[in-house]
Biotite code that builds the C-alpha atoms (Angstrom):
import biotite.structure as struc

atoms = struc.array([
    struc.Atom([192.634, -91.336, -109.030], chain_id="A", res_id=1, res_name="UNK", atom_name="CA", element="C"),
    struc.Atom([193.595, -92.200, -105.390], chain_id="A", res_id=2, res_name="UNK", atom_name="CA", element="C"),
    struc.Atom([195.748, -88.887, -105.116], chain_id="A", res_id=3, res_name="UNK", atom_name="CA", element="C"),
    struc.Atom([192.663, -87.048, -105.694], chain_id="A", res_id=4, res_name="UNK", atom_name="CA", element="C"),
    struc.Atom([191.305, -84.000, -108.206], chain_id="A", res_id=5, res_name="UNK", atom_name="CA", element="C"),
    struc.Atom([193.716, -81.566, -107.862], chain_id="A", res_id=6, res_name="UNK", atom_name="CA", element="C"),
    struc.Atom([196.683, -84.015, -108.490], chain_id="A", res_id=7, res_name="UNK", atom_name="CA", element="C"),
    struc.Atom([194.703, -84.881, -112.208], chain_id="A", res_id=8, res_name="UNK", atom_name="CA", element="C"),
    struc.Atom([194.336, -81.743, -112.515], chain_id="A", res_id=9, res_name="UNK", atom_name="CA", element="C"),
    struc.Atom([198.062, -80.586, -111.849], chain_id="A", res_id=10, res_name="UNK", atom_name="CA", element="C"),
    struc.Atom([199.222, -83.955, -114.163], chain_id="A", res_id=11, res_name="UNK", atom_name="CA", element="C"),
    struc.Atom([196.955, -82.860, -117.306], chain_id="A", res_id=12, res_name="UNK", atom_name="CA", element="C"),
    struc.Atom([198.638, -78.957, -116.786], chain_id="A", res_id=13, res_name="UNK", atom_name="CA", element="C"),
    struc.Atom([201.934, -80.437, -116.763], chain_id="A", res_id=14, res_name="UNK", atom_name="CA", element="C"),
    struc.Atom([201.206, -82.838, -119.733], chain_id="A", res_id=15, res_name="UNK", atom_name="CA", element="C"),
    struc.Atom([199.866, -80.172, -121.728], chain_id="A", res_id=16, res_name="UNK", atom_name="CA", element="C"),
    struc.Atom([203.220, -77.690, -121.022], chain_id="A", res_id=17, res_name="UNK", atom_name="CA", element="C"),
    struc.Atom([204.940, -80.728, -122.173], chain_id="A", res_id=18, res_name="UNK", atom_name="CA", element="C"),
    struc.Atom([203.241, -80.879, -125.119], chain_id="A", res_id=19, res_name="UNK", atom_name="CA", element="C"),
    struc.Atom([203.682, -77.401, -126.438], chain_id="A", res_id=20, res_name="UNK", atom_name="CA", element="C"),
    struc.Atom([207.032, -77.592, -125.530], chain_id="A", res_id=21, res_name="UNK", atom_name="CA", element="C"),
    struc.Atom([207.217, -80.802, -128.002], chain_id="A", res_id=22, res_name="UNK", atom_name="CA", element="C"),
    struc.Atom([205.781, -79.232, -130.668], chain_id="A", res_id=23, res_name="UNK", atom_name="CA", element="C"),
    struc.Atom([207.791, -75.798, -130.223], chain_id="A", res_id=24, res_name="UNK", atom_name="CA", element="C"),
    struc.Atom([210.756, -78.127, -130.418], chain_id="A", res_id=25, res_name="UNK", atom_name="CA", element="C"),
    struc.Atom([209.725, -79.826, -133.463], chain_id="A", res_id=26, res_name="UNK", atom_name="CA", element="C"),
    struc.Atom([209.605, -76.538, -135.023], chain_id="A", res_id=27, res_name="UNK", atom_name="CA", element="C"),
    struc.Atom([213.032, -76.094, -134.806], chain_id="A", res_id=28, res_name="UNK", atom_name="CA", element="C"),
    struc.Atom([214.342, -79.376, -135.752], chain_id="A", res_id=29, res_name="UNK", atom_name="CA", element="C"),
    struc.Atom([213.596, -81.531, -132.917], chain_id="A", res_id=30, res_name="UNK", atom_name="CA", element="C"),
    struc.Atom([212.172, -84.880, -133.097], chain_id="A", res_id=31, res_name="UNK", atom_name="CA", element="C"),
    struc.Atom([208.084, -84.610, -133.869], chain_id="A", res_id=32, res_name="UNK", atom_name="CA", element="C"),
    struc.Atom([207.618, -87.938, -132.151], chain_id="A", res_id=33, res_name="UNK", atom_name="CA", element="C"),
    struc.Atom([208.136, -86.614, -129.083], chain_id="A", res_id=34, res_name="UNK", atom_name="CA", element="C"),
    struc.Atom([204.546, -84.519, -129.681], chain_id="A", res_id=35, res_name="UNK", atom_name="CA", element="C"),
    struc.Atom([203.187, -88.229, -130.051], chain_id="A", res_id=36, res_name="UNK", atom_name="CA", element="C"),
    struc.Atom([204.485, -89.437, -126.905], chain_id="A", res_id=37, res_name="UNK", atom_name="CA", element="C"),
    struc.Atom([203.377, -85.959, -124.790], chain_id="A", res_id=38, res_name="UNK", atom_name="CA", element="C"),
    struc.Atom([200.447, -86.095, -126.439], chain_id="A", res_id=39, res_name="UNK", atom_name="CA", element="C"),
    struc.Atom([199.466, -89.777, -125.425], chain_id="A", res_id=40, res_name="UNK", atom_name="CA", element="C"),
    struc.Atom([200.259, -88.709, -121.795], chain_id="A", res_id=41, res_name="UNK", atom_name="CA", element="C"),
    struc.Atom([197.999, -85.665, -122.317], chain_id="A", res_id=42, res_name="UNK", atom_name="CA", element="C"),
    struc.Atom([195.499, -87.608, -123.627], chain_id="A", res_id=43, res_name="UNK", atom_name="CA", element="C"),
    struc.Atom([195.838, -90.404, -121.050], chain_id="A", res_id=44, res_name="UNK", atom_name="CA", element="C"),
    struc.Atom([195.386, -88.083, -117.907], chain_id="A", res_id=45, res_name="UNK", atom_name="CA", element="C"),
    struc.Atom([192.409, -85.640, -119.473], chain_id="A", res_id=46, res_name="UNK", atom_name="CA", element="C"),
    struc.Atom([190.715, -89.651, -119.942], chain_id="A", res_id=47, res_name="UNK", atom_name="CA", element="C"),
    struc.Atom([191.016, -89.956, -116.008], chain_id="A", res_id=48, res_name="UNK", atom_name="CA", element="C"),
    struc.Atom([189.646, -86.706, -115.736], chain_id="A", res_id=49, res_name="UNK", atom_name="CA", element="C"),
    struc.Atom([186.478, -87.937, -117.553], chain_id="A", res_id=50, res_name="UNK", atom_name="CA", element="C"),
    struc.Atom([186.488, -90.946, -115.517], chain_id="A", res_id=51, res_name="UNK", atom_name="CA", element="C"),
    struc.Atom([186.853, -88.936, -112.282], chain_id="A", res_id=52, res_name="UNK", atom_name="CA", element="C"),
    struc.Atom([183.771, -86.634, -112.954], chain_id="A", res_id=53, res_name="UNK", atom_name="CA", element="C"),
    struc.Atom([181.818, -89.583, -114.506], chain_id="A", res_id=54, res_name="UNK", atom_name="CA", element="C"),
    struc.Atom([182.044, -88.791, -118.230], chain_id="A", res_id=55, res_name="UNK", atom_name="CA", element="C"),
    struc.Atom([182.771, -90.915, -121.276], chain_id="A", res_id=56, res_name="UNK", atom_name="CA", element="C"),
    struc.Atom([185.666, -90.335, -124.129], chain_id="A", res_id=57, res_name="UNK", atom_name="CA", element="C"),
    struc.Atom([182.519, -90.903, -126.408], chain_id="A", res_id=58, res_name="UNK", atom_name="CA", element="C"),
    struc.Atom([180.655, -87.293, -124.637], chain_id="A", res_id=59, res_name="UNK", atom_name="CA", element="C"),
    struc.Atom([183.742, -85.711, -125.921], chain_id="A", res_id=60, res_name="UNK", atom_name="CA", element="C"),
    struc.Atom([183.469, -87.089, -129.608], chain_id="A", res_id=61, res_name="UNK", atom_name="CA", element="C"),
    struc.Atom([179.654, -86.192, -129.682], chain_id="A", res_id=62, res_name="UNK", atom_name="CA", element="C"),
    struc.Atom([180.542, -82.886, -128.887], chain_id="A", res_id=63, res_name="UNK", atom_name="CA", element="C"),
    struc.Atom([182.900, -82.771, -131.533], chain_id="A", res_id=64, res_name="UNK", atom_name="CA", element="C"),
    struc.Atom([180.965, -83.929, -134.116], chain_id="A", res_id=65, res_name="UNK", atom_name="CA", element="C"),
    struc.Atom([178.118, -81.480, -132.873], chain_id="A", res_id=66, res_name="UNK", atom_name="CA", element="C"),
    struc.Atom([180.922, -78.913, -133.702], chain_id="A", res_id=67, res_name="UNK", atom_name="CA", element="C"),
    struc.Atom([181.927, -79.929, -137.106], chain_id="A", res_id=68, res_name="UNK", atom_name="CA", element="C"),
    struc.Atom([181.261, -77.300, -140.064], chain_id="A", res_id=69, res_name="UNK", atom_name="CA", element="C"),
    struc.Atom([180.856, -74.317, -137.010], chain_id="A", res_id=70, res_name="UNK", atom_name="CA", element="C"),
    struc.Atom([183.963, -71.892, -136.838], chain_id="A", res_id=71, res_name="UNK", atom_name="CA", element="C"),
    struc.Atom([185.331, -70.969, -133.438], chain_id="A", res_id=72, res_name="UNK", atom_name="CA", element="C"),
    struc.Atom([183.487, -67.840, -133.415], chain_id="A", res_id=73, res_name="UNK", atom_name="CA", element="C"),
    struc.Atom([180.141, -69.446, -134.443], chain_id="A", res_id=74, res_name="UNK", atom_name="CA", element="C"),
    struc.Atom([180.338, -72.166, -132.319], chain_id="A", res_id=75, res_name="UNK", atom_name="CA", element="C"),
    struc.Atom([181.143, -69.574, -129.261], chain_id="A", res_id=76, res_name="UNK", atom_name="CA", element="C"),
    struc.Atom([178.288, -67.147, -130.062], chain_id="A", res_id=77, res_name="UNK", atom_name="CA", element="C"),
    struc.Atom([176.002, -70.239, -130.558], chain_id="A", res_id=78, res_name="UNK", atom_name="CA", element="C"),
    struc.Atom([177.158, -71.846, -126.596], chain_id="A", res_id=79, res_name="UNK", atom_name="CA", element="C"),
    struc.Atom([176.276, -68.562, -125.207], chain_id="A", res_id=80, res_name="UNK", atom_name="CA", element="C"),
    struc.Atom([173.005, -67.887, -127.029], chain_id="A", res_id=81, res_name="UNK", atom_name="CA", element="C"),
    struc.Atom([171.909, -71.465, -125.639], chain_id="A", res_id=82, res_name="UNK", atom_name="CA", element="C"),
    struc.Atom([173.582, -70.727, -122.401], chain_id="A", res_id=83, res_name="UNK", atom_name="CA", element="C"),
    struc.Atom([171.379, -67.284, -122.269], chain_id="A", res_id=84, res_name="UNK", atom_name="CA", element="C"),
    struc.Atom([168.066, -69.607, -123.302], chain_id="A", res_id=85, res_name="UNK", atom_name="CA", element="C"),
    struc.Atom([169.035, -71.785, -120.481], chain_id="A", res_id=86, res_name="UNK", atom_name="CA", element="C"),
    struc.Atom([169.431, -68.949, -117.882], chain_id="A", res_id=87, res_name="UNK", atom_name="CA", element="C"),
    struc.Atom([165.956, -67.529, -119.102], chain_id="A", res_id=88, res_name="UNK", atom_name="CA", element="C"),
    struc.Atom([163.805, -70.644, -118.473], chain_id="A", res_id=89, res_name="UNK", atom_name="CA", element="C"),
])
C-alpha cells in the first residue's frame, strides 16, 4: 500500500500474466499447482486493491451471488439497462 495505486495496480497485471501463463503451462504437461500458487498471489494483491479503495472481499461475493443463474450476456444487458435507469434519474 505504501508504494501507492499504480504499483497495486501494476502487481495484480503482473499476477494475473502469471497466472495464465500457469494454466497455459498446465495444459501442456506442466505442473497445475503452480496455477494455485499464481493464483493465491493474484488473489492476494486484487484483496489490497479492495482494501486500498475501501471495499470488502465480502462486496465481491455479494456480487457474485447476485450473479448466480444470469449468463454473461444476461448479466451484461441487465448492468447496462440499470446503468441507463441510473443515468435517467
Amino acid at each position: 500500500l505504501h508504494k501507492g495505486p499504480d504499483a497495486v495496480l501494476k502487481k495484480i497485471g503482473e499476477e494475473a500474466t502469471e497466472t495464465v501463463m500457469a494454466a497455459k503451462d498446465a495444459t501442456h504437461g506442466a505442473d497445475p499447482q503452480h496455477i494455485v500458487t499464481e493464483m493465491a498471489d493474484l488473489w492476494f494483491h486484487c484483496l489490497v486493491a479492495l482494501v486500498q479503495h475501501g471495499l470488502e472481499p465480502q462486496q465481491v461475493l455479494a456480487e457474485l451471488a447476485r450473479r448466480e443463474g444470469l449468463g454473461g450476456l444476461e448479466e451484461k444487458a441487465l448492468r447496462k439497462a440499470l446503468q441507463r435507469e441510473a443515468g435517467a434519474d
